[in-house]
C-alpha positions in Angstrom: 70.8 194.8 53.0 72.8 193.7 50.1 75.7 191.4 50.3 78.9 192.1 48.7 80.9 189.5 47.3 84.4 190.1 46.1 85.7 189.3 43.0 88.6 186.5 42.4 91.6 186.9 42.3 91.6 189.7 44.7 94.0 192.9 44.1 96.4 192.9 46.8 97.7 196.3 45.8 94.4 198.2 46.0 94.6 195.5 49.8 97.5 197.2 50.5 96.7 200.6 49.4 93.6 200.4 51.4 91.7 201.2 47.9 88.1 199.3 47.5 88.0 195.9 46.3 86.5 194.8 42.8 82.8 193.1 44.1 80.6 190.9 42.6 76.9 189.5 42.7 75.9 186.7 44.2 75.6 184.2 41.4 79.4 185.3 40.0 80.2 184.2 43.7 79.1 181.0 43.5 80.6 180.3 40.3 83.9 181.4 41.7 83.7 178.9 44.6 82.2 176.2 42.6 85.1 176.5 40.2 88.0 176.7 43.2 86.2 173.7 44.5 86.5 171.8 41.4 90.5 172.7 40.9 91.4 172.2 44.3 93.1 168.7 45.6 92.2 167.6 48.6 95.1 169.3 51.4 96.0 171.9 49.2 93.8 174.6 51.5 95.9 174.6 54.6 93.0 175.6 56.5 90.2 173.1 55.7 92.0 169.9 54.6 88.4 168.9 53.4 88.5 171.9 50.4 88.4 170.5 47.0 87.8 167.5 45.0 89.0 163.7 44.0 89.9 164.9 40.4 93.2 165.7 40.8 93.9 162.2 42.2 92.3 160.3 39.2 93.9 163.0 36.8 96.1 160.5 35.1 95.1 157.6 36.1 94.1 155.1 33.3 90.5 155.0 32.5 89.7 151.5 32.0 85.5 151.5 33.0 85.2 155.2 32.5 81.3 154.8 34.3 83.1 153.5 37.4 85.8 156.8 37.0 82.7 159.3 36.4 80.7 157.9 39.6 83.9 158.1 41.9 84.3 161.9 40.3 80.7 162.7 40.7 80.3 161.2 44.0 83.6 163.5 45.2 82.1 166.7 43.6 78.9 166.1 45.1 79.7 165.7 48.7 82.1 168.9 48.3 79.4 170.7 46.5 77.3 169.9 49.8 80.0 170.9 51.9 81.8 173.9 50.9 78.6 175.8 48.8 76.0 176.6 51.9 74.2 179.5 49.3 72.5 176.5 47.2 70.0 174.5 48.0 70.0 170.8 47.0 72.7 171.2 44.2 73.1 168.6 42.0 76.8 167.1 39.8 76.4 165.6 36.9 78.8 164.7 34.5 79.9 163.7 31.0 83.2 162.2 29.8 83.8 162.4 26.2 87.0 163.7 23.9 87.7 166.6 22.1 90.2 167.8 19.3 92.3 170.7 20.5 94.2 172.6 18.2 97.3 173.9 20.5 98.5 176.7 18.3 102.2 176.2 18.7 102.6 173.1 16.1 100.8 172.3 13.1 99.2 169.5 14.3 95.7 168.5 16.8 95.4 166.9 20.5 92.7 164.6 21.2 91.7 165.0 25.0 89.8 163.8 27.2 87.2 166.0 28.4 84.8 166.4 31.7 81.8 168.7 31.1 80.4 169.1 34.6 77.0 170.6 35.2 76.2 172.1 38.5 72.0 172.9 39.6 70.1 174.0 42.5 68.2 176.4 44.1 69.5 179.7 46.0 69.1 180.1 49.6 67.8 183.1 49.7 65.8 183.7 46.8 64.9 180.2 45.9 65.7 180.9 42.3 67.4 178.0 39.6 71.1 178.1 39.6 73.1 176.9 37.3 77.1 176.2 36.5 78.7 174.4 33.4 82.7 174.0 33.3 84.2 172.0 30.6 87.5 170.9 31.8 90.4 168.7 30.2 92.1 165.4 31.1 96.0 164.4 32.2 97.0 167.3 32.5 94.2 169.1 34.0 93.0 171.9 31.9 90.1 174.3 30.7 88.2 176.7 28.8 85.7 178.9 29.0 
């Protein structure tokens, strides 16, 4: 049998309404969980204090040896990868710090930030198949695109 996965963020009309959820596949799941791993500070899940990642405590905090910063942030995303993400098998974080130009629309000018492209692999459980994730996500404050 096929599982069903459901679809963030849920629809708690059609909950309410008793109406069917919107589903996904399996990989979509992953990448949904991967992502709420990665945007999550440690605590902020009330029922697993364990859910989520260092980032948001080195957010703003000065970069002065970023190779130092991108171990403690790997190291973090890595052991919660391990944890919270049972459907892959042997995943692996890596990272890479750089900057970017963003042009924010509302003035006329350009906003250099700093920016954390994290690259997620490993096998499925159940199939055995590659799996891969890639979020780029920006620096003080925490941002990103897709």
């Amino acid at each position: 049998m096929e599982h069903c996965y459901l679809k963030l963020p849920l629809n708690f009309a059609d909950l309410l309404a008793k109406r069917e959820l919107t589903t996904c596949d399996l990989e979509y799941s992953i990448a949904q969980n991967l992502f709420l791993i990665l945007i999550t500070a440690f605590g902020e899940c009330r029922f697993d204090s364990s859910f989520g990642c260092e980032l948001w405590d080195l957010d703003f905090e000065l970069i002065y040896n970023p190779n130092m910063w991108k171990e403690r942030v790997q190291k973090s995303m890595q052991a919660a990868v391990e944890r919270h993400e049972k459907r892959l098998l042997d995943p692996r974080v890596d990272l890479d710090i750089g900057e970017e130009e963003l042009d924010l629309g509302v003035w006329d000018g350009k906003r250099l930030k700093q920016r954390l492209a994290i690259n997620i692999s490993g096998k499925l459980t159940t199939t055995n198949q590659p799996y891969y994730f890639s979020k780029n996500l920006f620096l003080s404050p925490i941002s990103y695109s897709d």
